[in-house]
C-alpha positions as a Markdown table, in Angstrom:
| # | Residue | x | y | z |
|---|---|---|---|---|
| 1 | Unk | 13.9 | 12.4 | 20.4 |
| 2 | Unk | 13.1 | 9.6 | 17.7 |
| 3 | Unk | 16.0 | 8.8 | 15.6 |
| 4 | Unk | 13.5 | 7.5 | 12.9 |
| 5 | Unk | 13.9 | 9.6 | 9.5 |
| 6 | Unk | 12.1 | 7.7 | 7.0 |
| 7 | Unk | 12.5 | 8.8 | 2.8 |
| 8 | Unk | 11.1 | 8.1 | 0.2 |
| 9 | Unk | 14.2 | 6.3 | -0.5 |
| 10 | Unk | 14.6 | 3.5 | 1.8 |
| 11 | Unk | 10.7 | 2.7 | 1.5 |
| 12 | Unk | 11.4 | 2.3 | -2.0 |
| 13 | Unk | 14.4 | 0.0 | -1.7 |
| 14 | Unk | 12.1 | -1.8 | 1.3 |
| 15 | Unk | 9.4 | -2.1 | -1.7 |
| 16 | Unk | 12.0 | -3.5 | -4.1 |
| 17 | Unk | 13.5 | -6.1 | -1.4 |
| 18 | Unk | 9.3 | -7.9 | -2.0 |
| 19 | Unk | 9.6 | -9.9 | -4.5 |
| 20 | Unk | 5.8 | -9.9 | -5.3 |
| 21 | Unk | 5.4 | -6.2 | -5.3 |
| 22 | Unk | 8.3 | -6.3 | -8.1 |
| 23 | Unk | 6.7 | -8.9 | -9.8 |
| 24 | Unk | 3.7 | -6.6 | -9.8 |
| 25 | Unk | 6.1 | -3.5 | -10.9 |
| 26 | Unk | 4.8 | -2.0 | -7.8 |
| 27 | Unk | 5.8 | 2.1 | -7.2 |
| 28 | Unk | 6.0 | 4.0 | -4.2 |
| 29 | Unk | 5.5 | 7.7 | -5.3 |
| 30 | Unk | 4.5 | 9.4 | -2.0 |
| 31 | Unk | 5.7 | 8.4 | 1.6 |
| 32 | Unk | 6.1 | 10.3 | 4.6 |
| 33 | Unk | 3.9 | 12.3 | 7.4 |
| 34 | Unk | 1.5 | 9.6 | 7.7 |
| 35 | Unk | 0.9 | 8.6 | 4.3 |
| 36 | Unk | 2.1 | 6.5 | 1.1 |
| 37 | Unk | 0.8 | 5.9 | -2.4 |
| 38 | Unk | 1.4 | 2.6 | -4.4 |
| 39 | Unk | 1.0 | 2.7 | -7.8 |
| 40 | Unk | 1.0 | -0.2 | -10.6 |
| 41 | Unk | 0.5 | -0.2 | -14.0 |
| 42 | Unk | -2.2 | -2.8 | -14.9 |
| 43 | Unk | -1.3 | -5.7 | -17.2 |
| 44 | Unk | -3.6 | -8.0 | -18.8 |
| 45 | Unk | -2.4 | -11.0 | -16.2 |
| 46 | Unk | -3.5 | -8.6 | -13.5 |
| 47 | Unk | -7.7 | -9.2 | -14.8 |
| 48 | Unk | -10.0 | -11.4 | -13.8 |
| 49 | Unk | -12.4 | -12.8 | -16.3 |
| 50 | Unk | -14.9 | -10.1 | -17.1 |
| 51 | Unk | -11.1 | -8.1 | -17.3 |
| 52 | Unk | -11.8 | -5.8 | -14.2 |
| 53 | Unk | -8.2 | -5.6 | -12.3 |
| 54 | Unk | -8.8 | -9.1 | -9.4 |
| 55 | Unk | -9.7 | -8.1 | -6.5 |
| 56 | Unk | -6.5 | -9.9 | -5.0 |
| 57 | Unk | -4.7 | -7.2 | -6.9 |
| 58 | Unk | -6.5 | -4.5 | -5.0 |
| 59 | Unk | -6.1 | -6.0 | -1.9 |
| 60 | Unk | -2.7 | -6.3 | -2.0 |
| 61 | Unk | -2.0 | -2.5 | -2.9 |
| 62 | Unk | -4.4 | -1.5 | 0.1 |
| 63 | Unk | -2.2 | -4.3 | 2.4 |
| 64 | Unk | 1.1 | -2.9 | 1.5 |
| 65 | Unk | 0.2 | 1.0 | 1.2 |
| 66 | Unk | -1.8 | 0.9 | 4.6 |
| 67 | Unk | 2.0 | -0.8 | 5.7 |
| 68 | Unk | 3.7 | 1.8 | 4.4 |
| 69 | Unk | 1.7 | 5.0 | 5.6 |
| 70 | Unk | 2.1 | 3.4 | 9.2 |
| 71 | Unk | 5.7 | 3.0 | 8.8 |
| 72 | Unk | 6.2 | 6.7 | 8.4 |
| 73 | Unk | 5.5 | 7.3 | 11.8 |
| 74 | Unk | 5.6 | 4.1 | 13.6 |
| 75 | Unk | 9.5 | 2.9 | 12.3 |
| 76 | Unk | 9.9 | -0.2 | 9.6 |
| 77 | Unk | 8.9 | -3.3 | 12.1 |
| 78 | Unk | 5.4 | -3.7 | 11.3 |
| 79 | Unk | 3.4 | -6.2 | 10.4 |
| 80 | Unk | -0.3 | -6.3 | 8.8 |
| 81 | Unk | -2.2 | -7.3 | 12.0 |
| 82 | Unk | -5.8 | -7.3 | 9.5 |
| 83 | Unk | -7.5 | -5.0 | 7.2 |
| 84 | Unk | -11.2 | -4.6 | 5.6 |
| 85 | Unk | -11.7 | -3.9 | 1.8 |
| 86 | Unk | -15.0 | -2.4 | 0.3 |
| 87 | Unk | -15.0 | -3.1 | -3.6 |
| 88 | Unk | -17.1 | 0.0 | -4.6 |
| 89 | Unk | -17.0 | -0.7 | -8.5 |
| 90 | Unk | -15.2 | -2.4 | -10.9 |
| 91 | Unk | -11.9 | -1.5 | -11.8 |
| 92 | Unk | -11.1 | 0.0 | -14.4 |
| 93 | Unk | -8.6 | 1.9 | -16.2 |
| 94 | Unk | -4.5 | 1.9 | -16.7 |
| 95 | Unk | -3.4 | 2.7 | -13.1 |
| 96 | Unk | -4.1 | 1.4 | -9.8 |
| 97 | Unk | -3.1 | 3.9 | -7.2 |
| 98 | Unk | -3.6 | 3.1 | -3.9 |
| 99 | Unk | -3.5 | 5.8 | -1.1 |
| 100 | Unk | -3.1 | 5.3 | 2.2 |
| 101 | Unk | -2.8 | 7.5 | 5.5 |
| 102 | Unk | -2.8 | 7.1 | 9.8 |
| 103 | Unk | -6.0 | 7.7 | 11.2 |
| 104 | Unk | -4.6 | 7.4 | 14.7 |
| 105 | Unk | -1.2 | 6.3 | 15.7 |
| 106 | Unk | -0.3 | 3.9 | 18.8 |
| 107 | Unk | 2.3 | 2.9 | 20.5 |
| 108 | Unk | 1.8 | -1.0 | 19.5 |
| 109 | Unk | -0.8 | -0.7 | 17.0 |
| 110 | Unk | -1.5 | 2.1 | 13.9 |
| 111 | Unk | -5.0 | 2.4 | 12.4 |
| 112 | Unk | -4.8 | 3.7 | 8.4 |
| 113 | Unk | -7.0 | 4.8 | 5.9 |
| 114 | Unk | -6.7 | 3.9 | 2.0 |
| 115 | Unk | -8.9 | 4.8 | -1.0 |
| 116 | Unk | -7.9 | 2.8 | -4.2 |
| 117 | Unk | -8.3 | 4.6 | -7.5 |
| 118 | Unk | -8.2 | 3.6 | -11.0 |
| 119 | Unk | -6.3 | 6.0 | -13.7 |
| 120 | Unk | -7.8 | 6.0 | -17.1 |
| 121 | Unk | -5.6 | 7.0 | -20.1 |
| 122 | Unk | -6.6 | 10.7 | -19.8 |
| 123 | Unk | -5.2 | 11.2 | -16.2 |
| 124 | Unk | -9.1 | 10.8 | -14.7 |
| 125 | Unk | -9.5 | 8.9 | -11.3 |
| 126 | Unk | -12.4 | 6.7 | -10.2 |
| 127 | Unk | -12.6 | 5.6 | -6.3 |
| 128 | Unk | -12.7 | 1.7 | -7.0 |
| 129 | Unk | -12.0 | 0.2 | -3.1 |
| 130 | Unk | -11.8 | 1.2 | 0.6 |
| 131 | Unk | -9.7 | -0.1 | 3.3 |
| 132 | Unk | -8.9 | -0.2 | 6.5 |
| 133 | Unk | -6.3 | -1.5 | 8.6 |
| 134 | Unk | -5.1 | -2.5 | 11.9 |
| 135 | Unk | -0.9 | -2.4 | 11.5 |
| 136 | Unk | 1.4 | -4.2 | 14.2 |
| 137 | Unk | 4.3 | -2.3 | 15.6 |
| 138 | Unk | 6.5 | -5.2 | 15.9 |
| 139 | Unk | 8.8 | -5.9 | 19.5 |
| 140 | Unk | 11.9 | -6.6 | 17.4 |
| 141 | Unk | 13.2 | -4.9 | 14.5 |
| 142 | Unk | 12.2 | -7.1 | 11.2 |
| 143 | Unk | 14.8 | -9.9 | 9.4 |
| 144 | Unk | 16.8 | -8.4 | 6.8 |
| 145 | Unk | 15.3 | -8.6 | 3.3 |
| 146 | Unk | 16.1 | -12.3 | 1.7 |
| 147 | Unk | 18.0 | -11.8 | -1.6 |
């Protein structure tokens, strides 16, 4: 039997050990059975030019929610082994919510799903980004978190 019992919890306190993704104010609001939503509120730094949200920004919620979803079944040593990302539109609104789920779980490697959203001001949603991703199931348990 698999002693793994991962809450929403500890992949919140594994979210707040990244530096970045506090820097971004980065939000786990859904983990477990094979999926995870990020959310971040968007912040004028977090534009590009023509003030869509960057694309890095995207990608970055699709990395680490892809990551998380797979840790919910697969156990917390994992490591982004590559993903795809399909900008659809431009991004818009106040939210980015980014969520992810398994497609197929492996013993060494876990394929996910995510669909990236923007949130406008009147709770609407617009599918901005697809990804895709290839997750790692690491040999040895991670390092602890620096901090």
């Amino acid at each position: 039997m698999n002693a793994y019992a991962p809450t929403l919890e500890l992949a919140r306190m594994v979210l707040d050990a990244q530096p970045f993704s506090t820097y971004l104010g980065a939000r786990l609001t859904d983990f477990g059975d094979g999926t995870a939503t990020l959310e971040l509120d968007v912040r004028e730094e977090l534009r590009q030019q023509n003030g869509f949200v960057h694309g890095g920004v995207l990608s970055y919620a699709a990395d680490n929610a892809l990551t998380f979803a797979a840790g919910t079944l697969a156990g917390p040593a994992l490591l982004t082994s590559g993903f795809s990302i399909d900008y659809l539109r431009p991004a818009r609104g106040e939210v980015l919510r980014a969520h992810a789920q398994v497609v197929r779980p492996g013993r060494t490697r876990v394929v996910c799903r995510c669909d990236l959203f923007m949130l406008d001001s009147e709770g609407g949603q617009t599918l901005c980004a697809i990804a895709q991703g290839a997750i790692a199931v690491a040999d040895t348990a991670p390092p602890k978190p620096v901090g």
